[in-house]
Every structure is written in C-alpha cells, then in structure tokens.
C-alpha positions, 0 to 999 in steps of 0.5 A: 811732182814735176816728173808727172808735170812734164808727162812721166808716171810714178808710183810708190812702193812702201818707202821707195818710188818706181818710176820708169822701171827703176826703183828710187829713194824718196831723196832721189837716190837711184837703187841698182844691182850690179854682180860682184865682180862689177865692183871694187871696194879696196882703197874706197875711201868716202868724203865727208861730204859723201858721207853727209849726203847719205847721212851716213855717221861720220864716226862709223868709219875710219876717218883719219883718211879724210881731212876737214876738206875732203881730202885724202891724205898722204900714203906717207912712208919712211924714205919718202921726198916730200913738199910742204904745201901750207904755212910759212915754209910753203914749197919747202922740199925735204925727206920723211925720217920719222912718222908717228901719231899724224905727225911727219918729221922731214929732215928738208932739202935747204941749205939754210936748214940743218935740223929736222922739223915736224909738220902734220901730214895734211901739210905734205904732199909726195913729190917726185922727180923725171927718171925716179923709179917707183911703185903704184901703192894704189889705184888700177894700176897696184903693184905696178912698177916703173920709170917717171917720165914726165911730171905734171901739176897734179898726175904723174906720167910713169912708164911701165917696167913690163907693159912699157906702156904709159901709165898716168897716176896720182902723186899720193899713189906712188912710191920710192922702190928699186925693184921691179913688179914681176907682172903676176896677178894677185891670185898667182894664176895669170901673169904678162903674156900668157895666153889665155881663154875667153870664149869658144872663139876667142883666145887672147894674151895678156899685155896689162895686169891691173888689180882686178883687170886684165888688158887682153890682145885678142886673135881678132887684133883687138883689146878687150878690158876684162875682169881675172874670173872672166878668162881661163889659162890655157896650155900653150898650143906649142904643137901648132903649125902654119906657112908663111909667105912663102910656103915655109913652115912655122912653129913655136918660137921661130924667128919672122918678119912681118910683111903686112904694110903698116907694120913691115920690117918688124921683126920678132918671135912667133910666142903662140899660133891658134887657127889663123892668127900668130901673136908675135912679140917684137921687143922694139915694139912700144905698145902692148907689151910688144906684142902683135897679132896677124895672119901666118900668111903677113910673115916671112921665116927670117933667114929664108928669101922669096920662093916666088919670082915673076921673072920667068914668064910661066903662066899661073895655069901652067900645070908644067910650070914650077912649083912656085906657080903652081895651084895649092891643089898641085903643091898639096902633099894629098896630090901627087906630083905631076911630074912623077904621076901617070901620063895621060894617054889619049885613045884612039877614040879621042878619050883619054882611057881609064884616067879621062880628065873632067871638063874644065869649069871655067866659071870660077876664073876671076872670082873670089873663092874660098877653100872649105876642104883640105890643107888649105881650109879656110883660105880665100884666094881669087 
C-alpha cells in the first residue's frame, strides 16, 4: 500500500485497518467516538451524494428534503415572499398562499399578473428584505429572533433582538414573524444574562442562547463556547460588596462609571459582583449583549466626585495627613483612627513606654507588593 511506501506501518484487525492509532474502513473512512453532547443531529439533513459515498439506500430516509442535485429544499410557509429561480418567470417575486403535496401556489408581486400561479417548490427560494423582522426556524442560531440589515447574494445579515449582535444566516433558515424570541433555552433553566457556574473558578454571564450553546462573558473578561450541560445556574451573589475608586461602596444594581481608559465614560448598572470582577450592563453597548467585565477599583459610583486631590501638597506617609492620603492600614475599619487613638509618649530613657513603635522597614519602599491579609486581600499596590 502506499502508506508503507512512504514509510507508514498498518495492520489489519478483522474487516478494519489500524494504522498510526486510529482505526479505518477499508474504504478509508476514519472510526472515531465523540460524547454525545459533541453532537448534533437535529436538522441534519444527508445529500444524495453523501448517501452514495456511504452506500447507504437512498429510500431509508426521508428524502423529499433532497432534490436531484443535492440540495435542500425550502422551509416554505403560508405568508412567505418568495422568488422564483427557474423557467421562463425566472426573478418573478411573489407570496406563498397555499402549500400542498410539493407544490407552492404564489399570488406574484407584478402588475401584469392578477392570477395565482402554482410552481414546485424546488422553483422558489425565500427572499427577504432590509428592516424585515424575522425568526431563525433553523441553524445555530433557532429561535432566535431579529431585524435584517443587510442582504447578501447567498446569506443574510440579521441583527439580533436580545444579544444585538449580528448574526449571518441562510435565506432558506429564516421566517416572517412580529414577535420577539425571549432568549430562554430550550430546557427553561437558562436564559440572557444569567450568571452561571463554570468551574471552581470560574463563573460567567450569558450574552448568546444558541439551540445547544451558550456564548458565555467570563470574570476573566473572556468568551468562552460552551454546551447547556457544561454550567450550572447559580443564586445571584446580590449580597456582595466591593469600592470603587474612590472608596465608595458598591452593591447590586448601583449605578457606575467606568474608569478604565479604553471603555471610559461608559456608564451602566452594576447586574452581578463575585470576588474581584463586577459585570456591568451598559444598554448603549453593542457587543454582548452589553454586557462588561472589570475591576471595582476601574468604577466610580455615579453621582459621587473624586475623593483624592493633589493639590494640598501633603506627603503619602504622612500619618497626619487626610484620609484621602493615608495607607489603606490607616483608612481600614480594623485600625483605629490616629486622631482619636492614644498618644505616644516618649520616656525619659528615649523609649516610648508601653505602646514603643517598631523599627520602620523600609525595604518595601518602591516595590511592587501584594496584600494577603485583611480587608484589602488580594490588592497589588506599590
């Protein structure tokens, strides 16, 4: 065989071929396990020519999808305008009255043209327009509901109702409708902009329903693609606080500014906080969902001013100085203010008595540290 011309061993195991770890047909077709879930069948229509190549009968499924040349046929419906792309009235445009036994009967769009005419189905396509409201039927994206926005030779552009993200779709996937998906999955559990559970780690919001996916916005700003079985929902942690910029607390539902220089002015309302990451949902925000991740510490409580000013000249060490300069150590609510705590007296043997301060370390100075203890865990400061 050619394989071991070129250098390759194989062996065979009753009516298949191993070769290199994997096990083959004898026509070359390549055997593989997947999980379950890795799969999706509905709406998996085979070709003709798929079928041949698996010599498979033509008969054992239903083929009135599958015309002589491959093709799929038309999700017709009642109510559907459509285009006729064979015969003489090739380009004619008209709308689907009646469907019966293959046959479509189309009242067309011309002025010359008052009576119904009757065309088979395999002689139509959809054809759709800019700013038709419409429903996916089919695909990744079913269910799915939205607002065309551009119409391309052989796809269409739809802008999605709930993620108002763009989706691209077949013609033949799509259908005339008034009302709106509500963005709930096909089980009922999840729905757009929960929050739900990945790993140990890891927790995410939903900004895209697809029929066996969801297109997740991690706490590490990221997206991940993953199937309904692979996250659990989890109670919204509504009892979780964090500071802004300046100090201020923030909760649930509070109204922020974000400060982070590539997303500055934005402004929305805080939806979820866990650990060091608040998602935001900002409704002038085209990309998922508008939804945004980032650090408490990147916000600002709307209706409140900087707390912070440089303008008074007083030293970041100054343990005299305002609160506003102060190391977290002082602002902490497990210190004491300074102000109100006991003085330091120094003795006459140059101590001071009972409360001696410890020699200053000042190693630390310039460096880049991190908190481990306290209110302030986990803050990196220098």
């Amino acid at each position: 065989m050619y394989s071991r011309k070129i250098g390759g061993e194989y062996a065979k195991d009753g009516d298949t071929i191993l070769f290199e770890g994997n096990r083959y047909s004898t026509k070359g077709f390549l055997f593989k396990q997947f999980r379950m879930n890795a799969i999706i069948t509905d709406g998996v229509e085979p070709k003709v020519a798929e079928l041949e190549r698996f010599e498979q009968s033509v008969h054992s499924i239903e083929v009135s999808a599958v015309s002589s040349k491959g093709e799929v046929k038309q999700n017709l419906a009642v109510g559907d305008n459509v285009q006729v792309i064979e015969g003489d009235l090739k380009h004619l445009e008209g709308k689907v009255i009646k469907l019966e036994n293959g046959r479509a009967t189309m009242m067309p769009k011309h002025e010359d043209l008052k009576d119904p005419l009757e065309f088979a189905v395999g002689e139509l396509v959809k054809c759709f327009k800019e700013g038709d409201h419409v429903k996916v039927i089919s695909g990744a994206h079913e269910s799915d509901t939205g607002l065309i926005v551009r119409v391309d030779e052989n796809w269409v552009v739809v802008l999605s109702d709930l993620s108002r993200n763009e989706m691209k779709v077949l013609p033949r996937d799509l259908q005339l409708c008034a009302e709106m998906s509500s963005g709930v999955d096909s089980m009922g559990i999840h729905q757009l902009g929960d929050l739900v559970k990945i790993d140990a780690n890891r927790v995410g919001v939903i900004v895209r329903v697809e029929k066996e996916h969801f297109q997740l916005l991690t706490n590490y700003d990221k997206l991940e693609h993953l199937p309904h079985q692979a996250v659990q929902k989890m109670k919204p942690p509504k009892a979780s606080r964090a500071l802004d910029c300046d100090d201020n607390q923030l909760k649930f539902e509070d109204l922020v500014e974000i400060c982070d220089g590539k997303r500055d002015n934005f402004k929305g309302q805080i939806c979820y906080l866990y650990k060091n990451a608040a998602f935001v949902h900002v409704r002038d925000h085209p990309e998922n969902a508008g939804y945004l991740v980032c650090k408490p510490k990147l916000l600002r409580l709307s209706g409140t001013t900087a707390k912070r000013s440089s303008g008074s000249g007083a030293s970041p060490f100054d343990l005299n100085a305002a609160p506003g300069y102060m190391s977290p150590k002082y602002n902490s609510p497990s210190y004491p203010s300074q102000a109100t705590g006991p003085a330091f007296t120094p003795t006459s043997r140059g101590g001071f008595g009972s409360l001696a301060m410890p020699k200053r370390d000042n190693s630390l100075i310039g460096q880049t540290i991190r908190i481990t203890r306290g209110p302030y865990k986990s803050y990196v400061g220098s």
